[in-house]
Each structure stands twice: as C-alpha cells, then as structure tokens.
Phi, psi and omega in degrees: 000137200223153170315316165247029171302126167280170198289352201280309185337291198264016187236172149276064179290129149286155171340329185278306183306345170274352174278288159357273183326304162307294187280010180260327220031112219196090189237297199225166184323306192319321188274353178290308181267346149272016182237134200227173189251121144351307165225192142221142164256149194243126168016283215095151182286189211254147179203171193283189168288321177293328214263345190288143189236158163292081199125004152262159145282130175214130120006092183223152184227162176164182170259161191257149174197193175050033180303138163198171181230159176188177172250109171321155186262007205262304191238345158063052177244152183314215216143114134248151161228159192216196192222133148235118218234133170267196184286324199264337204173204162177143179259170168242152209238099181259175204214090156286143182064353178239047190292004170261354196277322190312340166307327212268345191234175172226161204320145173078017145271128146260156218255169155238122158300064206247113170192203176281162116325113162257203165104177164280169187289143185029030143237054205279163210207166172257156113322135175000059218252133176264127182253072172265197191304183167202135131218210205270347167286343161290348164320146170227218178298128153294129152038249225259042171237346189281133173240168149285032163278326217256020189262174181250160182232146215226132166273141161277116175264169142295100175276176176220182171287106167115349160262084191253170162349311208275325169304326197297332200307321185256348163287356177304280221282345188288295192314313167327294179292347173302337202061057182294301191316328175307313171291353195275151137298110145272142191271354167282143179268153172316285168321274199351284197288327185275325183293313159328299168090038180296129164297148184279168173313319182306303180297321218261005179270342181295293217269042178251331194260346181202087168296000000 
C-alpha cells in the first residue's frame, strides 16, 4: 500500500460509500491518513449491561452471539447485528452501513465493546460500537471501583452518508498495518525534529489517529 494508491484499490467500497468518501475529498491513502478527527471521545468506564444507561458512553465485556446482516425496513440501509451478553444481561449491538463488521466474529466469542449507548429508557441498544476480541482477565472493576483510567478514547471523523468513525477507524488501523507510514517523506530534516525534540511524521499521524 503505497500514499498515492487510490483507496478503491485496497478497500471494497459500495456506491454510497464512494460517494461519500468523494464529498469528504477522499481519493487516495494519502487523503485518507490526512483526514483527521474532529474530536476524541472517551470510551466509558466499564459497567455491567443492566447498569447501561442511554445517552452514555460505555464500556462492556461479555459473548457475541446472534451475528446477521440485514437491510432496515425503514431507510433500507444495510445493517449488521448481534447480541452481546454478561453474568447481568445482554445488549443488542447494530453496524450501519457496515453490515460486514458482523462478519468478523463468530457466535461464542468474547468481546470488548466501546461505545455510546443508544436506544430508549429499557430498550438501549450500542450504536456502531468499537467491538474486538477479548479476554476475560481484562475485565477490571465494575461502576463503582471503574475510574476514568479505566475508559478508552476513540477518534471521532467528519463523516459523510455511508462513511462513519467507526469505518474511518478500522480502515485507519487497516492501513497502519500494512506499514504505509514507513513510505511517507518527512518534510522536517531530521536536526530540525532532535534539536526541537518534534514527533516525526510517522509518530505524530499514529498518534492522531489512535491517541
């Protein structure tokens, strides 16, 4: 993967999502890893599933299970969804426009969860919630020994329809691994960035994108 690869090369984009991307001015890797986040938001601390409230950030650990893909019946946009369930309960977990993240895992793993709560008062549910492997000796303290040490902080992009956070985040982390940043020119000399004591280019897009 190289900086001025366009992104259609190394991602699977549907129509919407290139449209998107396009009114984002969103062309090649380069532009990809120059379109930065807006804010960061933090995680939430870790709590059980009955304790979730709606209109928070939060933290869950638990097994994914009840994996689809679907269309809303509403706005007819993909969809994936699960379940993800503790010793307390079990949330339901949707994907808009990324009905492949639902792919990734399989029924009887367990997860780590981060994100907002949505939903109504006794229907909340995450929203496009960053989800990965998990395991269960990372659990720590529940609600009231959970400090704000123990939450995560997630960039937030300027999104367009069909392009959210959670896609830039894992198309982010996709890119990182490939070692593209290895390939970037920095336009700072070296003496410059040690007399300074400067993050090299390499350092300061890692640490924007995953703070």
């Amino acid at each position: 993967m190289l900086p001025e690869d366009p992104i259609a090369k190394h991602f699977r984009l549907t129509p919407l999502q290139i449209r998107g991307l396009k009114k984002l001015s969103i062309e090649t890797v380069r532009d990809l890893l120059y379109h930065f986040p807006a804010r960061y938001d933090q995680g939430g601390v870790e709590m059980p599933i009955t304790g979730l409230i709606a209109g928070t950030p939060a933290t869950i650990f638990g097994t994914i299970s009840k994996l689809e893909t679907r269309r809303s019946w509403k706005r007819k946009i993909p969809v994936g969804e699960a379940v993800i369930t503790d010793a307390t309960g079990s949330i339901k977990v949707m994907w808009f426009h990324q009905p492949y993240l639902a792919k990734k895992f399989t029924n009887g793993v367990y997860v780590k969860a981060v994100g907002i709560v949505s939903g109504k008062s006794g229907k909340p549910y995450l929203a496009n919630p960053e989800v990965t492997v998990a395991d269960p000796a990372e659990i720590g303290m529940f609600v009231k020994e959970a400090t704000v040490q123990n939450a995560s902080l997630f960039a937030v992009y300027p999104e367009s329809r069909g392009i959210t956070s959670l896609w830039f985040r894992h198309a982010i982390e996709r890119m990182f691994e490939t070692g593209v940043l290895d390939s970037l020119s920095d336009p700072i000399p070296v003496d410059i960035i040690r007399r300074y004591n400067l993050p090299d280019l390499k350092g300061a897009l890692l640490y924007i994108h995953k703070p």
